[in-house]
C-alpha positions as CSV (number, residue, x, y, z in Angstrom):
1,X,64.1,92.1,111.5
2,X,61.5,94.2,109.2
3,X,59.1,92.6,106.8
4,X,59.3,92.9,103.1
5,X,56.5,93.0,100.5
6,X,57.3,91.3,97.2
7,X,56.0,90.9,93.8
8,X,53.9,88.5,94.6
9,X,52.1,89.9,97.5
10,X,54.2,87.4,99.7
11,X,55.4,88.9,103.3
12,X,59.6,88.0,103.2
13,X,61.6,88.8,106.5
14,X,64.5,90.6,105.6
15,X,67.8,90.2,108.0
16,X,69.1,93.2,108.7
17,X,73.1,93.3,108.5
18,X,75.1,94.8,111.1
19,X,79.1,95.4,111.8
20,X,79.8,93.4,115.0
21,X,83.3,93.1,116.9
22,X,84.4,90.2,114.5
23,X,84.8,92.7,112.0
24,X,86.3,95.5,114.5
25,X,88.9,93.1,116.0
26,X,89.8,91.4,112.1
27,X,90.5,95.3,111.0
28,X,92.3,96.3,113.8
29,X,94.3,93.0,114.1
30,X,95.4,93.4,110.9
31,X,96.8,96.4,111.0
32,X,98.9,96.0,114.1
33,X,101.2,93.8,112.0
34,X,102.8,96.2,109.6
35,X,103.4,98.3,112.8
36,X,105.3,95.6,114.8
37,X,107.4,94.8,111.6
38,X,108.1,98.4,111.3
39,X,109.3,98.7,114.8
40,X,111.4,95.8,114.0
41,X,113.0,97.0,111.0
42,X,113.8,100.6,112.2
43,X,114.8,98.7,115.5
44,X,113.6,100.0,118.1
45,X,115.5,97.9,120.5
46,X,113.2,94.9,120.0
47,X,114.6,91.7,118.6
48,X,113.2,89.6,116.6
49,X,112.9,86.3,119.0
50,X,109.1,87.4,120.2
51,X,108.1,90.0,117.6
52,X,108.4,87.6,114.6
53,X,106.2,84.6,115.9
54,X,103.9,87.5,117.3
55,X,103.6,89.1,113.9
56,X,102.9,85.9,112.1
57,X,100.1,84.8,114.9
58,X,98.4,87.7,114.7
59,X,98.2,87.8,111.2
60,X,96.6,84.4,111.4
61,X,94.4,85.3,113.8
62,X,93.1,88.3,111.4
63,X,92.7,85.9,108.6
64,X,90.5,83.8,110.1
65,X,88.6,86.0,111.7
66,X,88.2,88.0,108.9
67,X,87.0,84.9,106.9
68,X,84.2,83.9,110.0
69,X,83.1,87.7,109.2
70,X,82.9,87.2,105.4
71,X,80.9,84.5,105.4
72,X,78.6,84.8,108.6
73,X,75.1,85.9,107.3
74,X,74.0,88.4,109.6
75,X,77.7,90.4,109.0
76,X,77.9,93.4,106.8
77,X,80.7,92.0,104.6
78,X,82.4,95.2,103.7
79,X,84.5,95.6,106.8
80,X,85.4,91.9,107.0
81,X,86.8,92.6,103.4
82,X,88.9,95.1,103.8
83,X,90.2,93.4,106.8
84,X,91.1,90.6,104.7
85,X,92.6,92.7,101.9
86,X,94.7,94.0,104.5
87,X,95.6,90.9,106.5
88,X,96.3,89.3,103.0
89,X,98.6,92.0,101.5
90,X,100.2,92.9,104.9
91,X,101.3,88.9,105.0
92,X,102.6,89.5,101.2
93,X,104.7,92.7,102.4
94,X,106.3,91.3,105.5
95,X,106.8,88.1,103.6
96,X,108.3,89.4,100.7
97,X,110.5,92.0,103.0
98,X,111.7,88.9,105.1
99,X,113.0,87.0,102.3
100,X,114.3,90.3,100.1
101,X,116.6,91.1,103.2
102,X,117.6,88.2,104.4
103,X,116.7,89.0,108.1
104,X,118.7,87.0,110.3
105,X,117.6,83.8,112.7
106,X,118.4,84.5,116.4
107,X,119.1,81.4,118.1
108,X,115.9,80.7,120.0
109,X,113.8,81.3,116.7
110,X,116.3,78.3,115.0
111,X,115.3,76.3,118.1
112,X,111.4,77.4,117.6
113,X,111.5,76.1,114.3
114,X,114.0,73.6,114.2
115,X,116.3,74.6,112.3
116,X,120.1,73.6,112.1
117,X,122.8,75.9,111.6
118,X,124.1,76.5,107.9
């Protein structure tokens, strides 16, 4: 913490802002998304009963940490917005991807969600 003079003569502490592993983790975990779906489009063998649900977890996971970031004082807020840019349009893409194509229930994600057959 370092001391700054104002105007007025009148000692102010100033809080110095720092990147700390809330930040890290929201960037990284947002990113890791947009890789799984890509693994799971261009299937790699994977199918979608885990890697679904994962991707849609994570992506939680980076929102809300990105937002305890964003609004935490002590946090240098530019990380935790790009974090959340990205978390945000990565959700849009795979979103939008899922309901373009018309990607396929498995059986165990109709039981995970409870959903009867059409």
């Amino acid at each position: 913490m370092s001391l700054v003079r104002t105007d007025g003569g009148q000692e102010m502490a100033k809080t110095i802002k720092k990147i700390s592993w809330i930040s890290y983790s929201a960037l990284l975990l947002s990113v890791i998304p947009v890789l799984f779906f890509f693994a799971l489009l261009y299937s790699i063998n994977w199918e979608g009963i885990i890697t679904m649900p994962l991707i849609i977890v994570i992506i939680v996971i980076a929102f809300i940490l990105s937002l305890i970031g964003f609004f935490k004082k002590t946090e240098n807020k530019i990380v935790s917005a790009m974090a959340l840019i990205i978390t945000l349009g990565s959700g849009f893409f795979i979103s939008l991807i899922v309901i373009v194509s018309g990607i396929r229930w498995t059986p165990l994600s109709r039981q995970i969600f409870l959903i009867n057959k059409v």
